[in-house]
C-alpha atoms as a printed R data frame, in Angstrom:
   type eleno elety resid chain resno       x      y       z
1  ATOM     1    CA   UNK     A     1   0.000  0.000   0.000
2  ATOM     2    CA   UNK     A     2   1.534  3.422  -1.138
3  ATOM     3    CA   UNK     A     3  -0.852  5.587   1.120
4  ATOM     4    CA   UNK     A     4  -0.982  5.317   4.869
5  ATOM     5    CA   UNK     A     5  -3.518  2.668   6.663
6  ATOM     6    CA   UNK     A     6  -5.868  5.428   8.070
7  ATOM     7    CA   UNK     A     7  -6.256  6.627   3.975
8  ATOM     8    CA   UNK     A     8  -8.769  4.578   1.677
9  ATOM     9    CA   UNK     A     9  -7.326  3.989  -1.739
10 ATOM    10    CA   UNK     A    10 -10.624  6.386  -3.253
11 ATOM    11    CA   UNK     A    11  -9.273  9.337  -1.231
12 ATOM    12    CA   UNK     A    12  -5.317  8.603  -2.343
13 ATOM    13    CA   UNK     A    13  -7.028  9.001  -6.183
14 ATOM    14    CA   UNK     A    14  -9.304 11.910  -4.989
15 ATOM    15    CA   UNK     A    15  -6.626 14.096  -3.318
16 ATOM    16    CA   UNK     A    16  -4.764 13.983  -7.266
17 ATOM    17    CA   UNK     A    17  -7.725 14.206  -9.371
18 ATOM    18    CA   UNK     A    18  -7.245 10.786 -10.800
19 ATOM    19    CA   UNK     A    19  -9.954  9.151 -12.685
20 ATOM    20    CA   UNK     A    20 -12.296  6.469 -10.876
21 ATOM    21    CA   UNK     A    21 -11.086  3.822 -13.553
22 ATOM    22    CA   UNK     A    22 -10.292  3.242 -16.855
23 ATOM    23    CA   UNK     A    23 -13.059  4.403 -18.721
24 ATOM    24    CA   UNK     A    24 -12.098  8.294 -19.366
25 ATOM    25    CA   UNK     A    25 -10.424  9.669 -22.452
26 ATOM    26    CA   UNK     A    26  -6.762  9.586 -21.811
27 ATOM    27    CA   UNK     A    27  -5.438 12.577 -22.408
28 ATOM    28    CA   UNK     A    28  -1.452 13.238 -21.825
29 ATOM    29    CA   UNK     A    29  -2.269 15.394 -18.774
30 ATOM    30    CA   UNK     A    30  -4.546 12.347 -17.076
31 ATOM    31    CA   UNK     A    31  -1.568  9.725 -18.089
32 ATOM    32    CA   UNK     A    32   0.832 12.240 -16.653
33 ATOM    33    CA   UNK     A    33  -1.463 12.641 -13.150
34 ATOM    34    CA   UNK     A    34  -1.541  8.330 -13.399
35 ATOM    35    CA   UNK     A    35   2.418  8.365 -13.641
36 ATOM    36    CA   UNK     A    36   2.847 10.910 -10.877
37 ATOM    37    CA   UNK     A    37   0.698  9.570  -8.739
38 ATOM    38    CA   UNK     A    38   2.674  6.060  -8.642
39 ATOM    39    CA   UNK     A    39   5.797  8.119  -8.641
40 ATOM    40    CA   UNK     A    40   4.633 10.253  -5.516
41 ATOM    41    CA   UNK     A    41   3.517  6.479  -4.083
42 ATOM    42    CA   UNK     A    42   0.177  7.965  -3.852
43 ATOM    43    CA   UNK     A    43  -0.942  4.445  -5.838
44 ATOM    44    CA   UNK     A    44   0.971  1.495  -6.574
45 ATOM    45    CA   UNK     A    45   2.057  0.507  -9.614
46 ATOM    46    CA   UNK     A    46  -0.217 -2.669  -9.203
47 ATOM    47    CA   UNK     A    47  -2.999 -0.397  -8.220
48 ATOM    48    CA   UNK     A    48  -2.925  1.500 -11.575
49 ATOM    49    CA   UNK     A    49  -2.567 -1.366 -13.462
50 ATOM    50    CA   UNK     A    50  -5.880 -3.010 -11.960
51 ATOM    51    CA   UNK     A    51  -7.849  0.021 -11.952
52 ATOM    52    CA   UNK     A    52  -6.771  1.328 -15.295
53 ATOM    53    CA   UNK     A    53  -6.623 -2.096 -17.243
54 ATOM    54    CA   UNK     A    54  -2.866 -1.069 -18.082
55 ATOM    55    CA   UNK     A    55   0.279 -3.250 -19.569
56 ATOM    56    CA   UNK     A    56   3.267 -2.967 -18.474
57 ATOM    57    CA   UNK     A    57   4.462 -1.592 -21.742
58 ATOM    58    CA   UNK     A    58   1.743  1.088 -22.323
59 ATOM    59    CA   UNK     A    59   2.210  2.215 -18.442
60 ATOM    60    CA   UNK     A    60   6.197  2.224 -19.866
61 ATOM    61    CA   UNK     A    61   5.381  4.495 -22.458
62 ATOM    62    CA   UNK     A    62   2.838  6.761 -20.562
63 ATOM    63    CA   UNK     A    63   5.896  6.887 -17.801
64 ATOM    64    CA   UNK     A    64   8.745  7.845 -20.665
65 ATOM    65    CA   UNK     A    65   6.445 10.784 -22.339
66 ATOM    66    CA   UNK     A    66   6.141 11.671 -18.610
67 ATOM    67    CA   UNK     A    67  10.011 12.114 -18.272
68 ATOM    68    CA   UNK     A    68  10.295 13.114 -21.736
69 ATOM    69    CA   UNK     A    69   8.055 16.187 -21.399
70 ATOM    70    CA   UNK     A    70  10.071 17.329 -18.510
71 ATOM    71    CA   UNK     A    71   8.436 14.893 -15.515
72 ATOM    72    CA   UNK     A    72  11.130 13.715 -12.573
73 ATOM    73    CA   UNK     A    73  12.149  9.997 -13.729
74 ATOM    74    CA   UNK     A    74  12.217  7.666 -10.148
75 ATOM    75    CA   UNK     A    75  15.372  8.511  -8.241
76 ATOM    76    CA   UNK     A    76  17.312  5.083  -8.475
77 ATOM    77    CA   UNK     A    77  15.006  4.155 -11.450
78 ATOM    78    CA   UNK     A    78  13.435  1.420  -9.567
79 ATOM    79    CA   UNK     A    79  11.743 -1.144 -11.570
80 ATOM    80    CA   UNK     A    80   8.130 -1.043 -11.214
81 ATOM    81    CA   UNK     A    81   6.625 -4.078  -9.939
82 ATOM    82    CA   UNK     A    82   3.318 -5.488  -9.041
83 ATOM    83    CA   UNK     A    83   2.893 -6.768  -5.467
């Protein structure tokens, strides 16, 4: 769990204005908010990938336009993982 135990995972997506799941249009600035979000450890990686019905290699690419635009790659590049 990325949030603490006294936060529910709905309020972790509320407080960053991400979307309830995976039906939304997916705009760069919503992918971006998805990528931050795990970055900040506001969501795990495994959570986005459940609630957003996302590969590994399309939350890659979402992740590397992210950095690309000018978003903070993970310090130590850690490899994302599900748990």
């Amino acid at each position: 769990m990325a949030y603490p135990s006294n936060i529910s995972i709905a309020d972790a997506i509320k407080s960053y204005g991400l979307p309830r799941n995976h039906r939304v249009h997916w705009s760069k600035a919503l992918k971006d908010e998805v990528v931050r979000a795990v970055h900040d450890e506001v969501i795990t990686f495994h959570e986005a990938r459940q609630r957003y019905l996302l590969s590994r290699s399309e939350f890659a690419q979402w992740e590397a336009d992210y950095i690309a635009s000018g978003g903070n790659a993970v310090i130590g590049s850690r490899p994302m993982v599900d748990a």
